[in-house]
Kinemage of the C-alpha trace (Angstrom):
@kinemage 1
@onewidth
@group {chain A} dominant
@subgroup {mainchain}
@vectorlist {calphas} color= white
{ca unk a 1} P 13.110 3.047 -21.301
{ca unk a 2} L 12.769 -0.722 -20.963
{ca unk a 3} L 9.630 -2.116 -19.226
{ca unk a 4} L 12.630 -3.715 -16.340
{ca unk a 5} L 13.573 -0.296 -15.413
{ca unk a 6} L 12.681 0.982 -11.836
{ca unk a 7} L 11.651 4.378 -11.510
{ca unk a 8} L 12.289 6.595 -8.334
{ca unk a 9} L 8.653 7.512 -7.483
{ca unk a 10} L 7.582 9.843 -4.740
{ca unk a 11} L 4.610 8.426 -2.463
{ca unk a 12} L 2.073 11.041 -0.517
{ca unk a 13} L -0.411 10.328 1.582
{ca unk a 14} L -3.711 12.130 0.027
{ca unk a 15} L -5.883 12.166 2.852
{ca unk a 16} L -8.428 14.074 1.289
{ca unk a 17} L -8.841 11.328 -1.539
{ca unk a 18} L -8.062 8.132 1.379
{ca unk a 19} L -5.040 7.469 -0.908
{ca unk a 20} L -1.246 7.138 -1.742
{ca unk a 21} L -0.452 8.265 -4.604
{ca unk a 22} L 2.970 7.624 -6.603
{ca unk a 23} L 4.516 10.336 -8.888
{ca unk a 24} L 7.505 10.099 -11.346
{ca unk a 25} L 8.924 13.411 -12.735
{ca unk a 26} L 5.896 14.980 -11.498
{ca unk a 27} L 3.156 12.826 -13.217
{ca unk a 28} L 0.852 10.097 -11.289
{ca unk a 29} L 2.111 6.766 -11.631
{ca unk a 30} L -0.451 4.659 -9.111
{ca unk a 31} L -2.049 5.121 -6.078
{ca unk a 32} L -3.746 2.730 -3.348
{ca unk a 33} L -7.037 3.446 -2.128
{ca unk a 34} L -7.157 2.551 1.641
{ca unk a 35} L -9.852 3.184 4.243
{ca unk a 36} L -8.574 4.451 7.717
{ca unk a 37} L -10.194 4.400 11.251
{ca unk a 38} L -8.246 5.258 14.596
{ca unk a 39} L -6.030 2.057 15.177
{ca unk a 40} L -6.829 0.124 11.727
{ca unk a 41} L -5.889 1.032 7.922
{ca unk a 42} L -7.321 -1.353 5.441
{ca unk a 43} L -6.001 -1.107 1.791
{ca unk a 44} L -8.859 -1.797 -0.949
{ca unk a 45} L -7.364 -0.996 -4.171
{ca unk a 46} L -3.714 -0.718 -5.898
{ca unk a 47} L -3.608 0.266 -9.179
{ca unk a 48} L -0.548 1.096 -11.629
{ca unk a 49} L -0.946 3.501 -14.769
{ca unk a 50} L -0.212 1.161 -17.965
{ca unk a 51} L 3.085 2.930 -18.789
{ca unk a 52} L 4.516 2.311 -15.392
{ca unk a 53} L 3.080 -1.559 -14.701
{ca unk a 54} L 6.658 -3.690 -13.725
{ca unk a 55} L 8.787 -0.360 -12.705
{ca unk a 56} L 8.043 -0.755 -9.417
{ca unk a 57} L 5.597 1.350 -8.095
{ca unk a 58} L 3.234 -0.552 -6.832
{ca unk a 59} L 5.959 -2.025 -4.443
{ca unk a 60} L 7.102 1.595 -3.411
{ca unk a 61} L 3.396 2.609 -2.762
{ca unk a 62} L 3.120 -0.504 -0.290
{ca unk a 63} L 6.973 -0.068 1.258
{ca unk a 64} L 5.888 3.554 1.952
{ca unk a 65} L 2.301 3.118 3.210
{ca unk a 66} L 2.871 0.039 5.571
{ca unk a 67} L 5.872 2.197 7.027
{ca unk a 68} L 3.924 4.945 7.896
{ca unk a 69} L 1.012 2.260 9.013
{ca unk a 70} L 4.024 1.066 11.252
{ca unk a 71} L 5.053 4.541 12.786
{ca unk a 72} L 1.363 5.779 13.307
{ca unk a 73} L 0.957 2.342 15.463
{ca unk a 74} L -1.755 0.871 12.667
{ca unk a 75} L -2.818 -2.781 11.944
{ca unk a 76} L -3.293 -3.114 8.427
{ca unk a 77} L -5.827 -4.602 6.379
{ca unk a 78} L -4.695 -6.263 3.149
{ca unk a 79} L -8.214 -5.949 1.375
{ca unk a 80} L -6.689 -5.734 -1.783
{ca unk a 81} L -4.452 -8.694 -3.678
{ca unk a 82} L -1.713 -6.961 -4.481
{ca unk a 83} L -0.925 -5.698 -0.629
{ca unk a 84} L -1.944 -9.609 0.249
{ca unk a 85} L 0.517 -10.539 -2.115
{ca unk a 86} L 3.545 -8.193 -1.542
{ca unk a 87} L 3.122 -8.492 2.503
{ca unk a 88} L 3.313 -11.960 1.971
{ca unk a 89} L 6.725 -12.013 -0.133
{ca unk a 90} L 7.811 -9.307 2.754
{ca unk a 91} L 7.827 -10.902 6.034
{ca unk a 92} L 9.451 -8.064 7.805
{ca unk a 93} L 5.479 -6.900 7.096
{ca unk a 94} L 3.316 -9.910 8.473
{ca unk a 95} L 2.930 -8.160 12.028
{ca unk a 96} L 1.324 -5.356 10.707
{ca unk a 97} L -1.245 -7.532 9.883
{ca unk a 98} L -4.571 -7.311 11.608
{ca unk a 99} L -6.238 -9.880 12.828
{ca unk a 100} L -9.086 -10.648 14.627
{ca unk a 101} L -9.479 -11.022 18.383
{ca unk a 102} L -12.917 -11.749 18.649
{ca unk a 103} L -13.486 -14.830 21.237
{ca unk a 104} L -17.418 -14.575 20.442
{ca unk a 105} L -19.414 -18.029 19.667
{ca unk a 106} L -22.475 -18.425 18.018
């Protein structure tokens, strides 16, 4: 298989582990570590098993997460470069972004 090939991968939500997790023919491609409160999910860590690195998985592990983000009502976090980067190539993403609404003053 060339390293250009995309591979179909199936992303789950492990909630007990706080992560999605990507699987090809059954075996674990990548995951992304998030942390998750009521109304915020911040995403702190993407990573991509060496064999699978340009197939796009990491892309289908952000497509699926900041979907479901989007249908559970969640602002997202982009803790982690890869989501910073992606969301930012994606701009159908950008509102999902959280930001802060602080008007406190030192």
């Amino acid at each position: 298989m060339s390293d250009s090939q995309t591979h179909t991968a199936q992303v789950i939500d492990n909630t007990a582990s706080n992560r999605y997790e990507a699987f090809v023919d059954g075996e674990l491609a990548g995951f992304a570590e998030y942390i998750r409160t009521k109304n915020l999910i911040a995403f702190v860590h993407t990573e991509v098993n060496v064999g699978y690195e340009g197939q796009g998985i990491g892309a289908a592990l952000v497509r699926s997460s900041l979907d479901t983000a989007r249908t559970a009502g969640l602002a997202v976090l982009p803790v982690c470069p890869f989501y910073t980067g992606w969301i930012a190539r994606h701009p159908e993403y950008r509102e999902l972004v959280y930001t802060s609404r602080s008007k406190v003053n030192d």
